[in-house]
FINU-302493 format. One line per field, with one value per residue (C-alpha): residue in one letter; chain; y negated, z, x negated. Coordinates in steps of 0.25 Angstrom, whole numbers. Layout:
<markols>
residuo: [a/...] $
cadena: [A/...] $
py: [Y/...] $
pz: [Z/...] $
px: [X/...] $
</markols>
This chain:
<markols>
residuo: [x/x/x/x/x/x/x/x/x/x/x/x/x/x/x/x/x/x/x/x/x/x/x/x/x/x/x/x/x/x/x/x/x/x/x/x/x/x/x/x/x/x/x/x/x/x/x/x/x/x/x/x/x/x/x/x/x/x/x/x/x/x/x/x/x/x/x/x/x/x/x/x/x/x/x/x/x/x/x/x/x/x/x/x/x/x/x/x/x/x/x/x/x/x/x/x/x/x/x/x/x/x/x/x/x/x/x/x/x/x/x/x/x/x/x/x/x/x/x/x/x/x/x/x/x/x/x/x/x/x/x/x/x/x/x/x/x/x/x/x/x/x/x/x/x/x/x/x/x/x/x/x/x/x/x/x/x/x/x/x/x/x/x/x/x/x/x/x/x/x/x/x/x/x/x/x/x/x/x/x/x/x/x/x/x/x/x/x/x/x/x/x/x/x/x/x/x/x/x/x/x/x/x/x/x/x/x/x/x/x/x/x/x/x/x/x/x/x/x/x/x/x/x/x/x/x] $
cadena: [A/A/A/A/A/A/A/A/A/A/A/A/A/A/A/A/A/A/A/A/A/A/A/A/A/A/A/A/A/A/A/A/A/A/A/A/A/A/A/A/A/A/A/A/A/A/A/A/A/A/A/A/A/A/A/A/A/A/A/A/A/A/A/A/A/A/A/A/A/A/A/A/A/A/A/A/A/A/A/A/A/A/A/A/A/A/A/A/A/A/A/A/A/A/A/A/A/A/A/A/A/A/A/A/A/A/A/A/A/A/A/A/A/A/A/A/A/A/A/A/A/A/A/A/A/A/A/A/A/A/A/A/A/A/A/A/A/A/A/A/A/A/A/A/A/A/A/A/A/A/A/A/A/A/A/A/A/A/A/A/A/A/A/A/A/A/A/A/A/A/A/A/A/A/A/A/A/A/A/A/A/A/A/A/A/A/A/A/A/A/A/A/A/A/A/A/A/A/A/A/A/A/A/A/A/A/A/A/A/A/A/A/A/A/A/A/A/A/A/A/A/A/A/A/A/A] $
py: [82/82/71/62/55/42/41/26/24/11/11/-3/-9/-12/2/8/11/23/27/41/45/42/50/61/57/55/69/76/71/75/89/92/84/87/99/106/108/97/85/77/65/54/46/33/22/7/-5/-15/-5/9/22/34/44/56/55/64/79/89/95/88/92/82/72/74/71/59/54/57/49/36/24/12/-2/-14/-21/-18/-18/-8/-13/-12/5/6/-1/9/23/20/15/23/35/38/31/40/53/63/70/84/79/70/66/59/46/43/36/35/21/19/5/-7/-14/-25/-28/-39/-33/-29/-34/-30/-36/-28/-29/-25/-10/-9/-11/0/9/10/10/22/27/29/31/22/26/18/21/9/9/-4/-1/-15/-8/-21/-22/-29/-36/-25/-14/-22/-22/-7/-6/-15/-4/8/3/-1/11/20/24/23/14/20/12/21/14/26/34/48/40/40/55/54/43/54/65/56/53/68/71/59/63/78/75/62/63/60/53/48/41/31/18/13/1/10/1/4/-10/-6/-15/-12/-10/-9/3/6/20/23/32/36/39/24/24/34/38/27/30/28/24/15/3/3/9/2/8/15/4/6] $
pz: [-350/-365/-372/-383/-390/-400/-409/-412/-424/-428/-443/-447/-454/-442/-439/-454/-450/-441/-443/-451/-439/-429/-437/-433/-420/-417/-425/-416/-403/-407/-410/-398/-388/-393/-389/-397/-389/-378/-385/-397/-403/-414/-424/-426/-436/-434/-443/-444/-440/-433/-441/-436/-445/-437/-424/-412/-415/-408/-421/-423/-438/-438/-430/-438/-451/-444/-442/-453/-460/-453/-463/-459/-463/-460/-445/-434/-425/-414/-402/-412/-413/-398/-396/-408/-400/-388/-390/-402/-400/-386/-378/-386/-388/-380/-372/-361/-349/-344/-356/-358/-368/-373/-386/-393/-399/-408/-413/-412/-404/-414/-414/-425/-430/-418/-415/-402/-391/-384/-369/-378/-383/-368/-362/-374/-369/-354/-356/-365/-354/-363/-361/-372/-376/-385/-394/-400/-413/-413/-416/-415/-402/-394/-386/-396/-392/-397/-387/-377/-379/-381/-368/-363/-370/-364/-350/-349/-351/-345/-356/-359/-371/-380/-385/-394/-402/-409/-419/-411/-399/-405/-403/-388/-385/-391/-381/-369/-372/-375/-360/-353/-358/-355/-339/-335/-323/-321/-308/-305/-291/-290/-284/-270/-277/-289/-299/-312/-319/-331/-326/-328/-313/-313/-307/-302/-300/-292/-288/-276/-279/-284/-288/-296/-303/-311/-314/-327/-327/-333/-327/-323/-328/-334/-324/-328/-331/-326] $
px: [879/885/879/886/875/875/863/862/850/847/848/846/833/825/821/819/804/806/820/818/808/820/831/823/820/836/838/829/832/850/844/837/848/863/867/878/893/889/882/886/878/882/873/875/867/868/865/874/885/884/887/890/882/886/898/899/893/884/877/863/865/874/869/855/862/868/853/849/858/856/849/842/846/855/856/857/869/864/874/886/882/879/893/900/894/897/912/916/907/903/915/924/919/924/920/921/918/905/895/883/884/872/866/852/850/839/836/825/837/839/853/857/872/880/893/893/882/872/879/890/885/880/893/899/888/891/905/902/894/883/868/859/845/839/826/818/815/807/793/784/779/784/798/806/820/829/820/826/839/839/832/843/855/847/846/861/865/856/848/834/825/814/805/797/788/780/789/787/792/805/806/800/812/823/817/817/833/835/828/834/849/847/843/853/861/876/880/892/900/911/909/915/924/927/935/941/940/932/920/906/899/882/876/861/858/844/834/830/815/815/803/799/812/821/836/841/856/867/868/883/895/909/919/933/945/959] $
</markols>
């Protein structure tokens, strides 16, 4: 499917230390994956508020630049930018027929500005309809409060946590997105008490082979309103 994809970096102070080596990282993996006429891509930086340093294109010259330009410093309001691109990028970009939403969140997790809550931004994020990877740049080498929320944002939404704890494992996380957007089914089917009330309804999607394959999947879906 096309892809529209939402860089979300973390540009506050709490990730100064390796944040020249994940610009590159983020640059390389928008070369390799957006692929000119079908996929587009934004850049967002977040503080204390999210900026959008380059909106909706398909040239990764662009989208570099829009990296490249990103500067650490300030707090962090990390559910404020997730809640921003998903309502007011992703919900309302349009789009030629079916797409894939996805965004790329790099941050230690630490949230200490945001107006909006976590379960919030979530919420935005399955309305929106859209996938959430998240890519930890906390490097003590131990699981720290803000991994857990991201692993918490990824799962919700059917997306996956990188925990990469090494500076080239940066890179490695990028590829592993890049693979897992490239080779994702779509299924669809319409539920025996269909209702179009706008509520959220829970789903669990298996496996057959239970034991050695595991589905990855949203966890439900908000249905249409009336």
């Amino acid at each position: 499917l096309p892809l529209q994809v939402g860089l979300l970096v973390d540009a506050s102070n709490s990730v100064r230390d390796r944040f020249k080596f994940e610009q590159e990282s983020a640059i390389e993996f928008l070369n390799q994956m957006i692929r000119p006429k079908s996929d587009r891509a934004f850049v967002i930086g977040f503080d204390v508020t999210p900026e959008v340093t380059q909106d909706f294109t398909e040239s990764t010259e662009l989208l570099s630049k829009g990296v490249r330009s990103l500067r650490p410093g300030g707090g962090t309001a990390m559910y404020d930018a997730l809640y921003f691109a998903c309502r007011d990028k992703l919900l309302k970009a349009p789009s030629r027929g079916t797409v894939r939403r996805a965004i790329i969140l790099l941050s230690d997790g630490d949230d200490n500005q945001s107006h909006v809550s976590r379960e919030e931004a979530i919420e935005m994020a399955q309305r929106a309809e859209v996938i959430v990877y998240t890519i930890s740049t906390n490097i003590t080498g131990a699981r720290a409060k803000g991994d857990k929320i991201l692993e918490r944002i990824a799962e919700a939404t059917g997306g996956r946590s990188f925990f990469p704890f090494q500076i080239r494992d940066v890179a490695d996380a990028f590829a592993e997105i890049q693979d897992e957007l490239r080779s994702q089914y779509a299924l669809s089917y319409k539920p025996a008490d269909f209702r179009q009330d706008g509520r959220y309804r829970t789903i669990e999607i298996l496996a057959a082979d239970k034991k050695s394959l595991r589905v990855r999947a949203r966890r439900g879906y908000y249905a249409p309103a009336q």
